[in-house]
C-alpha positions in Angstrom: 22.4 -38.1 4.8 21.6 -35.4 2.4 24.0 -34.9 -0.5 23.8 -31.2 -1.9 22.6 -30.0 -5.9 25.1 -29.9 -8.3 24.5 -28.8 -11.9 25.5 -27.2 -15.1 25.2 -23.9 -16.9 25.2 -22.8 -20.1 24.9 -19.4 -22.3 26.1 -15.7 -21.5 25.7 -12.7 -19.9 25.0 -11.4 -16.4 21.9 -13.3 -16.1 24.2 -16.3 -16.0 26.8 -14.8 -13.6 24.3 -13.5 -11.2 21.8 -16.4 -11.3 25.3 -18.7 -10.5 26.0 -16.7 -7.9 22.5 -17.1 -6.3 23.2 -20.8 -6.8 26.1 -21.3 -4.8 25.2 -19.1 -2.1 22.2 -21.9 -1.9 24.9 -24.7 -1.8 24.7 -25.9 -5.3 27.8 -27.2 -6.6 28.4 -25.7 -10.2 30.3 -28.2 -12.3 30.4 -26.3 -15.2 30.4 -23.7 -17.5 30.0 -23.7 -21.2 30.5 -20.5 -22.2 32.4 -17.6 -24.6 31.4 -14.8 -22.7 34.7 -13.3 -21.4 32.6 -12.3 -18.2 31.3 -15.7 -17.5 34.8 -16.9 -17.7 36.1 -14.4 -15.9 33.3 -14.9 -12.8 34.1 -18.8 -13.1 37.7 -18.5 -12.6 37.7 -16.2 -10.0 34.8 -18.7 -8.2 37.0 -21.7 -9.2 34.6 -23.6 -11.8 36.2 -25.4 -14.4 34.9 -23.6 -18.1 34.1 -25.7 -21.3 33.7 -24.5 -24.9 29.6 -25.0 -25.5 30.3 -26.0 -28.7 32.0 -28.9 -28.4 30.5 -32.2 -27.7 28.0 -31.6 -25.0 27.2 -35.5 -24.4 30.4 -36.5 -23.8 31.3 -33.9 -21.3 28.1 -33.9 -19.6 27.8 -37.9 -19.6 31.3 -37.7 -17.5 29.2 -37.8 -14.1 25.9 -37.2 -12.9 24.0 -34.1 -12.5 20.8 -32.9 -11.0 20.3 -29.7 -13.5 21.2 -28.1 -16.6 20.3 -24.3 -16.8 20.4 -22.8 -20.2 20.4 -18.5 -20.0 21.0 -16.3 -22.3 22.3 -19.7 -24.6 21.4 -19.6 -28.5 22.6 -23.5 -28.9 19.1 -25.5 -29.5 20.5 -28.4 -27.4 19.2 -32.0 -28.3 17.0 -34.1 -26.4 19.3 -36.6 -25.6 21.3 -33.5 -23.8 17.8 -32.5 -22.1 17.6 -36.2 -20.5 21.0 -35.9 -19.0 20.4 -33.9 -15.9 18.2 -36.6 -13.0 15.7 -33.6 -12.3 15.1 -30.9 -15.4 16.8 -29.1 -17.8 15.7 -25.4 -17.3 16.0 -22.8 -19.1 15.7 -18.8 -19.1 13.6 -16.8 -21.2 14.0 -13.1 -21.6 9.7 -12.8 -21.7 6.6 -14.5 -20.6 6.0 -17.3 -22.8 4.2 -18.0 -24.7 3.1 -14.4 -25.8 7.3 -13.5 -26.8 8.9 -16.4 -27.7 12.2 -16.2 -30.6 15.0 -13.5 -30.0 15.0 -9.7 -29.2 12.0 -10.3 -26.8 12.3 -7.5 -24.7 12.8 -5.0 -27.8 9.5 -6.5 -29.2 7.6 -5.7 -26.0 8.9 -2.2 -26.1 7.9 -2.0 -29.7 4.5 -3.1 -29.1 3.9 -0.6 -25.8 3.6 -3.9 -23.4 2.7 -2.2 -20.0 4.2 -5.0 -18.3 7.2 -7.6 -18.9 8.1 -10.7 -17.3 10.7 -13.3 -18.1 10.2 -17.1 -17.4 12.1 -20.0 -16.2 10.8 -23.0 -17.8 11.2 -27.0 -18.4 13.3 -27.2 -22.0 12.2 -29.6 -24.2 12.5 -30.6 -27.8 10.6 -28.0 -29.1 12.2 -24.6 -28.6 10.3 -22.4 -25.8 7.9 -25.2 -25.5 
């Protein structure tokens, strides 16, 4: 008997709503999202998934059950490690650039600054260590 993904998102933007989307068109079960940006919560009440304020206490909410993943996109909060070792598979998290070439903020402005002929962005293992 297979039981299906379930997971929880945090941070902003499109990026999150479309990448959530994706997900539950795979079958994932969102739990949650922590997020202020009025599109996300609009996206997650119109899909039915419950919204949390990412700056409350992010152990206690996500200790209330079990979860396979924890994406991070488009999220500014350094979450701690004992956050990280939460989800039973990985903590993942979206960066705007290929790393580790543009890591920090404003990544895609610095590429255009600097004439990069190519951009990327990457989906990585978080860790301790920001963009690690």
């Amino acid at each position: 008997m297979s039981t299906k993904a379930n997971c929880y998102l945090i941070g902003g933007t499109r990026v999150l709503t479309q990448c959530a989307t994706r997900l539950l068109d795979a079958g994932v079960t969102i739990e949650g999202v922590l997020s202020r940006d009025p599109a996300v919560v609009a996206w997650a009440d119109a899909q039915g998934v419950p919204v949390h304020d990412p700056s409350g206490d992010l152990m206690a909410l996500l200790s209330e059950r079990p979860f396979d993943y924890l994406f991070s996109m488009v999220n500014f909060r350094i979450l701690p490690g004992a956050v990280l070792d939460l989800p039973k598979i990985a903590a993942i998290n979206f960066h705007d650039g290929p790393l580790p070439r543009y890591s920090g903020s404003h990544v895609p402005a610095w590429a255009l600054y600097e004439g990069a002929p190519r951009h990327a962005a990457t989906w990585h293992l978080m860790t301790e260590a920001v963009d690690a």
